[in-house]
C-alpha positions as CSV (number, residue, x, y, z in Angstrom):
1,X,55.2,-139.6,-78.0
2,X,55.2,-143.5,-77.9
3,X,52.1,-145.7,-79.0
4,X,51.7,-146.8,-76.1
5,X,51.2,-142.9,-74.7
6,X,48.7,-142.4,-77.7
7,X,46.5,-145.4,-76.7
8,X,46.4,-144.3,-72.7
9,X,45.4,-140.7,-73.8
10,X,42.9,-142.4,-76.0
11,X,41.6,-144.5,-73.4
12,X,41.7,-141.5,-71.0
13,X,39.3,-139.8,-73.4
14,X,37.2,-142.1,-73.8
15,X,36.2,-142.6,-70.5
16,X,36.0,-138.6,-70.1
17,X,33.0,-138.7,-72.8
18,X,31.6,-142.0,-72.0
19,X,31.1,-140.3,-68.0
20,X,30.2,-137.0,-69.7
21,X,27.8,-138.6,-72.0
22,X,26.2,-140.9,-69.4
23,X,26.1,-137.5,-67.1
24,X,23.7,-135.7,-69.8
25,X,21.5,-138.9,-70.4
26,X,20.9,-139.9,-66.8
27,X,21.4,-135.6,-65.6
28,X,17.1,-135.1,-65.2
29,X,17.5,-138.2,-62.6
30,X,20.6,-136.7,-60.9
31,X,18.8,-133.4,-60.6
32,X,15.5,-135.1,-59.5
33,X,17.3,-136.8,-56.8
34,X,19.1,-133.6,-55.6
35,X,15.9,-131.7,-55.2
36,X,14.6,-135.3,-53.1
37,X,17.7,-134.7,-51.0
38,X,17.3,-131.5,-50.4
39,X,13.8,-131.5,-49.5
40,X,14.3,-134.1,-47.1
41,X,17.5,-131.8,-45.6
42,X,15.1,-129.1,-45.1
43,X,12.2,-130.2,-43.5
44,X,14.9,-132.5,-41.2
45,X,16.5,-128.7,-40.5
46,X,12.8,-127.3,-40.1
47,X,11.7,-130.0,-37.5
48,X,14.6,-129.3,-35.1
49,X,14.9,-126.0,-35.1
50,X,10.8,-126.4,-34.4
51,X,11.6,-129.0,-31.4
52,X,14.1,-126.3,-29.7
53,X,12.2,-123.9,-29.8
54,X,10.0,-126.0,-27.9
55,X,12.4,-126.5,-25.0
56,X,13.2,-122.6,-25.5
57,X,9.5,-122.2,-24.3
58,X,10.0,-124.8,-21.5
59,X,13.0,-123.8,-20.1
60,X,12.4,-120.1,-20.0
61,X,8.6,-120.6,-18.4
62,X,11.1,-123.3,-15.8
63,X,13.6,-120.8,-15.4
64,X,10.4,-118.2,-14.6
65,X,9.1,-120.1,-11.9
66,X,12.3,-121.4,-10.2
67,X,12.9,-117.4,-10.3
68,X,9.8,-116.8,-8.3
69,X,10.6,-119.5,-6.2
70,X,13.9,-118.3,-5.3
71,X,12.4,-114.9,-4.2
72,X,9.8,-116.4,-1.9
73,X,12.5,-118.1,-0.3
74,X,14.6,-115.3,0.0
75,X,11.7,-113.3,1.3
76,X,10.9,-116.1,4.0
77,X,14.8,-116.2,5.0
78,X,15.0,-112.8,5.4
79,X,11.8,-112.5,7.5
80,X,13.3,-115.4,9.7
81,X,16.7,-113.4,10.1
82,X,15.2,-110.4,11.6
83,X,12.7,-112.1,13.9
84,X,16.1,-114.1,15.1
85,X,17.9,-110.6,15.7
86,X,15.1,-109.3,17.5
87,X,15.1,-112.5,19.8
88,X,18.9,-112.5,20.4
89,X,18.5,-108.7,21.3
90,X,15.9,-109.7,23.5
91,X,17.6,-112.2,25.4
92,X,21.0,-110.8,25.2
93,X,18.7,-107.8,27.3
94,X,17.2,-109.8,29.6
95,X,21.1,-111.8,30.1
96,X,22.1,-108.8,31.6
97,X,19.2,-108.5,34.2
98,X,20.3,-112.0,34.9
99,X,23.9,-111.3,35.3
100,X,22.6,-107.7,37.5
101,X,22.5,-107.5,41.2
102,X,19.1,-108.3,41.8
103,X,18.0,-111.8,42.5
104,X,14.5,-111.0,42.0
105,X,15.0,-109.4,38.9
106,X,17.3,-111.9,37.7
107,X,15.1,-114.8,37.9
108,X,12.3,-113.6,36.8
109,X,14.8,-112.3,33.5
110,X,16.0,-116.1,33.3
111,X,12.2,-117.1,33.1
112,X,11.9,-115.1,30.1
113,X,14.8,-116.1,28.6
114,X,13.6,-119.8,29.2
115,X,10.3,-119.1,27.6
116,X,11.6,-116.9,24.9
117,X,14.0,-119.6,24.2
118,X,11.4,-122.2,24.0
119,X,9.2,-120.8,22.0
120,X,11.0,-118.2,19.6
121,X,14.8,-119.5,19.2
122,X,14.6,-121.9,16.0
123,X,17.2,-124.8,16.0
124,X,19.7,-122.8,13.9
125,X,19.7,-119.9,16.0
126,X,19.9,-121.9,19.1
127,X,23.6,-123.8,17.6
128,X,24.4,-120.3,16.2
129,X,24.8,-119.0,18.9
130,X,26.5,-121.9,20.7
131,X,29.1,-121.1,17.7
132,X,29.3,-117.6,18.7
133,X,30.4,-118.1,22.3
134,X,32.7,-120.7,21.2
135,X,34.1,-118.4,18.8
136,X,33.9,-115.2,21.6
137,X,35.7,-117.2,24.0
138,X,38.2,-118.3,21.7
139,X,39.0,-114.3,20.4
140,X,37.8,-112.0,23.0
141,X,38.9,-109.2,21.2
142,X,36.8,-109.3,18.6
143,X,33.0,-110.1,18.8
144,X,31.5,-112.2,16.7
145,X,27.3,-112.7,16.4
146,X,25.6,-115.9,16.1
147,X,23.8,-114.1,13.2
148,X,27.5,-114.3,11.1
149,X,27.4,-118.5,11.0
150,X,28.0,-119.8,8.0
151,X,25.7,-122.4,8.7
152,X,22.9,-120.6,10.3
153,X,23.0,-118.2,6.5
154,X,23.0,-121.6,4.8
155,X,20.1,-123.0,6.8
156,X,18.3,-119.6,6.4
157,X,19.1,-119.0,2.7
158,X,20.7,-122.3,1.3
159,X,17.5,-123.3,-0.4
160,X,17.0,-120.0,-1.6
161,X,21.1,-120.0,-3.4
162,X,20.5,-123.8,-4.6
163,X,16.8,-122.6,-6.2
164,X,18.6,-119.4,-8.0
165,X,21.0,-121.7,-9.6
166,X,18.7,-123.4,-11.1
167,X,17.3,-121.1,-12.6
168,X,20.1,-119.4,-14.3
169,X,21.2,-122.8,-15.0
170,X,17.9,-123.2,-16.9
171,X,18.2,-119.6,-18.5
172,X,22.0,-121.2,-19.9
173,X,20.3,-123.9,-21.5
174,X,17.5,-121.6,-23.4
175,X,19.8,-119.6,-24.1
176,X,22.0,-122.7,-25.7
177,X,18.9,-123.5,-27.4
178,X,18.2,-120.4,-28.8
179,X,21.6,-120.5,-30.5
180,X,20.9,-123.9,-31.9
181,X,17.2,-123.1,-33.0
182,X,19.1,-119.9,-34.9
183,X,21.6,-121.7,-36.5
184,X,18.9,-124.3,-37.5
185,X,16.9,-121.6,-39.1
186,X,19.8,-120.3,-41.0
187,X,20.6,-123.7,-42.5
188,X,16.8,-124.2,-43.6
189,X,17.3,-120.9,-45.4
190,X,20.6,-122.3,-46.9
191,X,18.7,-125.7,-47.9
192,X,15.7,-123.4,-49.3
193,X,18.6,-121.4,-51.5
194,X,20.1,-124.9,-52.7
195,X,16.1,-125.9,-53.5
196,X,16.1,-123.1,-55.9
197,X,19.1,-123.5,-57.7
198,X,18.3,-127.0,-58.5
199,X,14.6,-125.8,-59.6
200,X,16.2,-123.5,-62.2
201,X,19.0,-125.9,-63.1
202,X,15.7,-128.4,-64.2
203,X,14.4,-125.9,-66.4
204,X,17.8,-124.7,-67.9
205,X,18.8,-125.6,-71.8
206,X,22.6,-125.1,-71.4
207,X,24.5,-127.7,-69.7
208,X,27.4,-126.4,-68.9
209,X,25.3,-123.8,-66.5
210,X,23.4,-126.1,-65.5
211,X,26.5,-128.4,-64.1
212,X,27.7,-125.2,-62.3
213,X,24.2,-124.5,-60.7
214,X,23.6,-128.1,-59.6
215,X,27.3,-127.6,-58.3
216,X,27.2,-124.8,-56.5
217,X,23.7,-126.2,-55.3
218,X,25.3,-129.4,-53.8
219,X,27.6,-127.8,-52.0
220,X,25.6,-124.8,-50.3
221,X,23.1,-128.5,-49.5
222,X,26.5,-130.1,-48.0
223,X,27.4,-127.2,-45.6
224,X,23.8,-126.5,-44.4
225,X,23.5,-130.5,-43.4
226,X,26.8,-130.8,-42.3
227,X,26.1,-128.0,-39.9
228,X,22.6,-129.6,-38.9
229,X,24.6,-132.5,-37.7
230,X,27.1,-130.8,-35.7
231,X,24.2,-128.4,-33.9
232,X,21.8,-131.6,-33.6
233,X,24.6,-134.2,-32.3
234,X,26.1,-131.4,-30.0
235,X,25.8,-131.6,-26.1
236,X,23.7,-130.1,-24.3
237,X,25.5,-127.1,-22.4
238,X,25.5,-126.6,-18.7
239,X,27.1,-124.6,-16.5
């Protein structure tokens, strides 16, 4: 081994216990800080996970009423559907007076079916079942009601399909802010555990337990706010 070897190991060593020395003087300030730090983490942790479940509460009493919402309007669709199959039975009844042998009978069925047109065919029913003879003519083979439209169903029950979704779309996001509000929680109790290892590494004689509370503390502190990060700066999900 050269000098020169002898004075860098030297040197080395020095600055080992000069940083280990200055580590025990200044070690009640480090530790002091910590337990600031983590403190801080915790209550940060705390106050989100107390904002979600906020929003859990609003989006579940949204996704609630948008529910009952959606029912009404099925309910009124529905009610609409069969009063427009009783009316298309009606008139298709009184088409074939019309179409019978006779005349008096056949006006006064094409009266009716004026009036019953006027006043009980709604404006989907009436292009409905413009559709349907277009689509009759078109495949005589097979008949096809004014009742199967794709847009008569969608005027009748669009509303009601476009309400649903947003409810289950609210339901998605509670239920996305339920997971973050749990995860939240479980990082508080992380922060809570690193709290207490730095309480008994204050109180501790023996430094060299004390180094491996404190560092065992730090890094349970690192992963819970690391984590609180990720769940706090994370989008929003939506389906």
């Amino acid at each position: 081994m050269t000098a020169g070897d002898l004075t860098a190991d030297a040197i080395a060593s020095a600055t080992t216990t000069s940083r280990g020395a200055w580590l025990r003087r200044h070690f009640e300030m480090v530790i002091a800080i910590l337990l600031g730090l983590a403190s801080i983490l915790t209550a940060y942790a705390s106050f989100q996970a107390a904002l979600y479940n906020g929003e859990i509460d609003a989006l579940q009493t949204r996704a609630g009423m948008l529910s009952a919402e959606a029912e009404s309007q099925y309910l009124e669709g529905n009610q609409q559907f069969l009063r427009d199959a009783q009316v298309f039975d009606q008139i298709t009844q009184l088409q074939l007076a019309v179409d019978g042998p006779d005349p008096v009978a056949a006006e006064n069925a094409q009266r009716a079916i004026d009036v019953l047109t006027f006043q009980s065919v709604s404006t989907p029913l009436a292009d409905a079942m413009v559709w349907s003879v277009e689509q009759n003519t078109a495949d005589p083979s097979v008949y096809t009601g004014p009742q199967e439209s794709k847009d008569y169903l969608t005027a009748l029950f669009g509303s009601y399909h476009e309400t649903k979704a947003k409810a289950q779309q609210a339901l998605a996001q509670a239920g996305d802010m339920n997971r973050r509000s749990d995860q939240l929680t479980l990082n508080t109790v992380l922060l809570a555990i690193s709290l207490f290892l730095l309480g008994i590494t204050a109180v501790m004689r023996q430094f060299g337990m004390r180094v491996v509370l404190s560092t065992v503390s730090v890094v349970v502190m690192a992963a819970a706010a690391i984590s609180t990060a990720v769940v706090v700066a994370a989008p929003a999900a939506v389906p």
